[in-house]
DSSP file (Angstrom, degrees, kcal/mol; ACC not computed):
  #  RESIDUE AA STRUCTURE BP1 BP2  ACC     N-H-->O    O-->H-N    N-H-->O    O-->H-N    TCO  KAPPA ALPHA  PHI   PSI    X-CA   Y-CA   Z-CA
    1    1 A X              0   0    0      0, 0.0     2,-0.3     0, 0.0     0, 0.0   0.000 360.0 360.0 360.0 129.3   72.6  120.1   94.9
    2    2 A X        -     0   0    0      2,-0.1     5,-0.1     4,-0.0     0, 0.0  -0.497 360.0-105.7 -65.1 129.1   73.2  116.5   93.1
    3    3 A X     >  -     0   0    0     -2,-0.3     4,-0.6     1,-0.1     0, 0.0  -0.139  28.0-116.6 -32.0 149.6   71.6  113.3   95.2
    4    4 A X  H  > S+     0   0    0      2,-0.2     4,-2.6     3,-0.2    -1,-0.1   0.376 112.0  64.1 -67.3 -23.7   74.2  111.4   96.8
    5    5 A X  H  4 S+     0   0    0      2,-0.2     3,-0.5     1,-0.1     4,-0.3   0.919 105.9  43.6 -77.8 -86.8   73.2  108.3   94.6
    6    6 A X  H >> S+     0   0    0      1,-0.2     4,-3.0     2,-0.2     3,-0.8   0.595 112.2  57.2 -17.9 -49.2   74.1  110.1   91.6
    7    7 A X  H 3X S+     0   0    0     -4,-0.6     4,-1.1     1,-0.3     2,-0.4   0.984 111.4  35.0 -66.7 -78.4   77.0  111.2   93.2
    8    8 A X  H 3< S+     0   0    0     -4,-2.6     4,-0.4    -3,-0.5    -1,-0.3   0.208 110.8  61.5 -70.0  31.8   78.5  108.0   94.2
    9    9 A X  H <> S+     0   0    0     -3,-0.8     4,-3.5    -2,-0.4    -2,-0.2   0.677 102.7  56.1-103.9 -76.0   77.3  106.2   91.1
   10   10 A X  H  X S+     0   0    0     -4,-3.0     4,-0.6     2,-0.2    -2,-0.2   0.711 114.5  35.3 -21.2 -34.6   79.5  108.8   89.3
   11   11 A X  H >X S+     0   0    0     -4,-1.1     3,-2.4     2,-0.2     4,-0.8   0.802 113.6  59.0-105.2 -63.4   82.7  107.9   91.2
   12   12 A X  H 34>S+     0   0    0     -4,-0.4     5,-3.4     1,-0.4     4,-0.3   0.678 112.4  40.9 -41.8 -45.8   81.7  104.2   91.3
   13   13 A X  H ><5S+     0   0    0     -4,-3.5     3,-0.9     3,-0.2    -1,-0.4   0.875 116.7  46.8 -84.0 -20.7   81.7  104.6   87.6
   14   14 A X  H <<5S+     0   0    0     -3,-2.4    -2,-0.2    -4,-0.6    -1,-0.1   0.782 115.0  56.5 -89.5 -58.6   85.3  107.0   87.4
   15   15 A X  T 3<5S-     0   0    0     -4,-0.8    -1,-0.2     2,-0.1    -3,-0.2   0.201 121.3-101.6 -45.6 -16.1   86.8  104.5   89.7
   16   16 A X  T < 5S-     0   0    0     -3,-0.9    -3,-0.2    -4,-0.3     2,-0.1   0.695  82.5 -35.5  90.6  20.4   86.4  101.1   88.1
   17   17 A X  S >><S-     0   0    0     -5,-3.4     4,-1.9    -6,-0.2     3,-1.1  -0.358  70.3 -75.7 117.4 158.6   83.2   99.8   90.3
   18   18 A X  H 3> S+     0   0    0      1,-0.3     4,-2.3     2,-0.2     2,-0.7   0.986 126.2  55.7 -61.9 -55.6   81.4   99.9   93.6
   19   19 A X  H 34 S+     0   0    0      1,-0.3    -1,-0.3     2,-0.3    -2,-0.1  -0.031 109.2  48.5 -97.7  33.8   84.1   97.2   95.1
   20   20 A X  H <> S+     0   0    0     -3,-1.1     4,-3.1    -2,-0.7    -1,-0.3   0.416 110.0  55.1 -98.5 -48.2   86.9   99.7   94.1
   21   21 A X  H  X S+     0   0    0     -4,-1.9     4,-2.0     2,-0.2    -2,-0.3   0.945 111.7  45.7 -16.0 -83.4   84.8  102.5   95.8
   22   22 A X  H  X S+     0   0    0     -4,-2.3     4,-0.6     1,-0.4    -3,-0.2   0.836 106.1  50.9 -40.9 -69.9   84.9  100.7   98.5
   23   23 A X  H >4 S+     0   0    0      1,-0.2     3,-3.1     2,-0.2    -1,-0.4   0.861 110.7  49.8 -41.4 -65.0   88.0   99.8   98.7
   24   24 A X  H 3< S+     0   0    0     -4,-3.1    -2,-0.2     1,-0.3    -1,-0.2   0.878 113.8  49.3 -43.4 -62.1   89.3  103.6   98.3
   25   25 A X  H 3< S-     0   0    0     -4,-2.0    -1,-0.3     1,-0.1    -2,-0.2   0.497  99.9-149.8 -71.5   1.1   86.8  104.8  101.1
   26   26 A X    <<  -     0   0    0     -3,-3.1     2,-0.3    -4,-0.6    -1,-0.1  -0.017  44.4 -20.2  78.2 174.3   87.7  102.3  103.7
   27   27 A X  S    S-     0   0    0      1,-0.1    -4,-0.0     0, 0.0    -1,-0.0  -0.476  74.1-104.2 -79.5 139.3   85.6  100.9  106.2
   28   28 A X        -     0   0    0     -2,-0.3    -1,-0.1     1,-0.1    -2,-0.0  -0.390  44.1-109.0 -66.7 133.5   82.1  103.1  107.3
   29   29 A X        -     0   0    0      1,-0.1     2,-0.5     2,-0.0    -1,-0.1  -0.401  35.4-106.6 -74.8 138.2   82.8  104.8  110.8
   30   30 A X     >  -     0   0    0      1,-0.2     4,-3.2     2,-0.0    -1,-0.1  -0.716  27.2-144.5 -74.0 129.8   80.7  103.1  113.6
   31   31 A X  H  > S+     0   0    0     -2,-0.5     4,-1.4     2,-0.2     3,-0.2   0.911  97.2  48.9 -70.4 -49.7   77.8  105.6  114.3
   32   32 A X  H >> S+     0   0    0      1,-0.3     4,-1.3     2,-0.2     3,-0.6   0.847 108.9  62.0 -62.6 -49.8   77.5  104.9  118.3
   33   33 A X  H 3> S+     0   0    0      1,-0.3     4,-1.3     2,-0.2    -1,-0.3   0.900 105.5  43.5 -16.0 -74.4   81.3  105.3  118.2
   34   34 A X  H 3< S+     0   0    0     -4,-3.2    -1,-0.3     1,-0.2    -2,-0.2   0.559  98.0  61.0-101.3  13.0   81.1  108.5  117.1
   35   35 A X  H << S+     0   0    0     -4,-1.4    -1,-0.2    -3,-0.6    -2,-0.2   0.859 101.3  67.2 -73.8 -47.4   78.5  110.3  119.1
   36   36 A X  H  < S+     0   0    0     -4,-1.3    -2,-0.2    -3,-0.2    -3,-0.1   0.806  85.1  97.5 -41.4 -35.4   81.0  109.2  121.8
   37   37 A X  S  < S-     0   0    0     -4,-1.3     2,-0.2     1,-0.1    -3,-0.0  -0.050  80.7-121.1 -31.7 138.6   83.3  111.7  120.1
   38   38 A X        -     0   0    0      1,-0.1     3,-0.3     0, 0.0     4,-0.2  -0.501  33.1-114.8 -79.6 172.7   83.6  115.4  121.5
   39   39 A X  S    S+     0   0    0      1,-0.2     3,-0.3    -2,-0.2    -1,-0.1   0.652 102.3  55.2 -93.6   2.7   82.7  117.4  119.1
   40   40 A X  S  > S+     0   0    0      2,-0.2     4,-1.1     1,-0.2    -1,-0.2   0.188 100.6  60.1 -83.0  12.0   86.0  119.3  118.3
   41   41 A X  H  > S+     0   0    0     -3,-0.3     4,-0.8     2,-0.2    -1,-0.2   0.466 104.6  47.4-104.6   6.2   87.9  116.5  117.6
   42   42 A X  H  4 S+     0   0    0     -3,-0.3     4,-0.3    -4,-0.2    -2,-0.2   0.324 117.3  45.7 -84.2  -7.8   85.6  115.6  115.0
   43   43 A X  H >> S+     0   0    0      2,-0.2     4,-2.2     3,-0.1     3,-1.0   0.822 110.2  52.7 -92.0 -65.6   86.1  119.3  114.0
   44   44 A X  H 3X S+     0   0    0     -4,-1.1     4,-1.9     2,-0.3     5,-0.2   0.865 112.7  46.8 -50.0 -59.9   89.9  119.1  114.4
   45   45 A X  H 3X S+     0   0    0     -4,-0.8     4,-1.8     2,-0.2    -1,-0.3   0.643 108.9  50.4 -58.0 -22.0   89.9  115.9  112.0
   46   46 A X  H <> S+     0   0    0     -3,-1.0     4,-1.9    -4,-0.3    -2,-0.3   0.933 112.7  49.3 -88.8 -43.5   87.7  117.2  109.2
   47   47 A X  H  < S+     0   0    0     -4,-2.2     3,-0.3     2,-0.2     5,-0.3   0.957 110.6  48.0 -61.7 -68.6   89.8  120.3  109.1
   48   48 A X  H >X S+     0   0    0     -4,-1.9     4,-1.6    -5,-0.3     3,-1.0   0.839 113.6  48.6 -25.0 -58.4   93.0  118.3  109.0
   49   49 A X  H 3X S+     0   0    0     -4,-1.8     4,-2.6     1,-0.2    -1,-0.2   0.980 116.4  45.1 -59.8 -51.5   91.5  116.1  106.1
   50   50 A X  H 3< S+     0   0    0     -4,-1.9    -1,-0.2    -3,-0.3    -2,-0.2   0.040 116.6  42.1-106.5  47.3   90.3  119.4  104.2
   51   51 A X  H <4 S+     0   0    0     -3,-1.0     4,-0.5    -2,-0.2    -1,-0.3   0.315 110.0  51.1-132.1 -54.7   93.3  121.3  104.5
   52   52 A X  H >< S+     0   0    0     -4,-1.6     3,-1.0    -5,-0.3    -2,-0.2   0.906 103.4  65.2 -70.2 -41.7   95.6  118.7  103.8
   53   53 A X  T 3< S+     0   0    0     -4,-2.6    -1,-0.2    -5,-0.3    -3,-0.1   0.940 104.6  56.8 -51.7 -69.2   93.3  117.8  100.2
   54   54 A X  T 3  S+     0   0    0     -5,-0.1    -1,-0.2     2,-0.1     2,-0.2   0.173  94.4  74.0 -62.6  -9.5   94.4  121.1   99.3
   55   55 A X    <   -     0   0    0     -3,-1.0     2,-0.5    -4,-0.5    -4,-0.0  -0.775  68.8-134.0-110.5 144.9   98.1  120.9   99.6
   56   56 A X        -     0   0    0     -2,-0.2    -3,-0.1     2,-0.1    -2,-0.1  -0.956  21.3-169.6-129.4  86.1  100.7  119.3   97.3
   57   57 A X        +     0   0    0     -2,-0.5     2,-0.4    -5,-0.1    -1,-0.1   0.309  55.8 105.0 -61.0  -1.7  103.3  117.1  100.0
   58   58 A X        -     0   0    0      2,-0.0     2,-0.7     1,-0.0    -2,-0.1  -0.685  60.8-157.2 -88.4 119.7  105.9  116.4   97.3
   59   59 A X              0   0    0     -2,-0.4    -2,-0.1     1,-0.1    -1,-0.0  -0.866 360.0 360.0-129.2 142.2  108.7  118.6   97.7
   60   60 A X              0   0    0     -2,-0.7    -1,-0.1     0, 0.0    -2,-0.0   0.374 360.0 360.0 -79.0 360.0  111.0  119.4   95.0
């Protein structure tokens, strides 16, 4: 598996820069925040996100 530095060095560079990065990914989730989290609605939102990546919303 590629390091995670490689790995966002690679979109950093695909992307136009670190501060375009950024921008695209938003602000970093606060960790205490989200230990407060149950854990199926952190399950229920990563399934939403990577189900929805996979699908095409334009309809013709």
């Amino acid at each position: 598996m590629a390091d995670f530095q490689k790995i966002r060095l690679r979109a950093a560079k695909r992307k136009g820069g670190e501060a375009e990065l950024s921008s695209l990914l938003g602000p970093a989730p606060d960790n205490a925040a989200v230990a407060d989290i149950a854990d199926d609605r952190i399950l229920s939102v990563m399934a939403e996100r990577v189900f929805a990546a996979g699908f095409v919303w334009r309809v013709r």
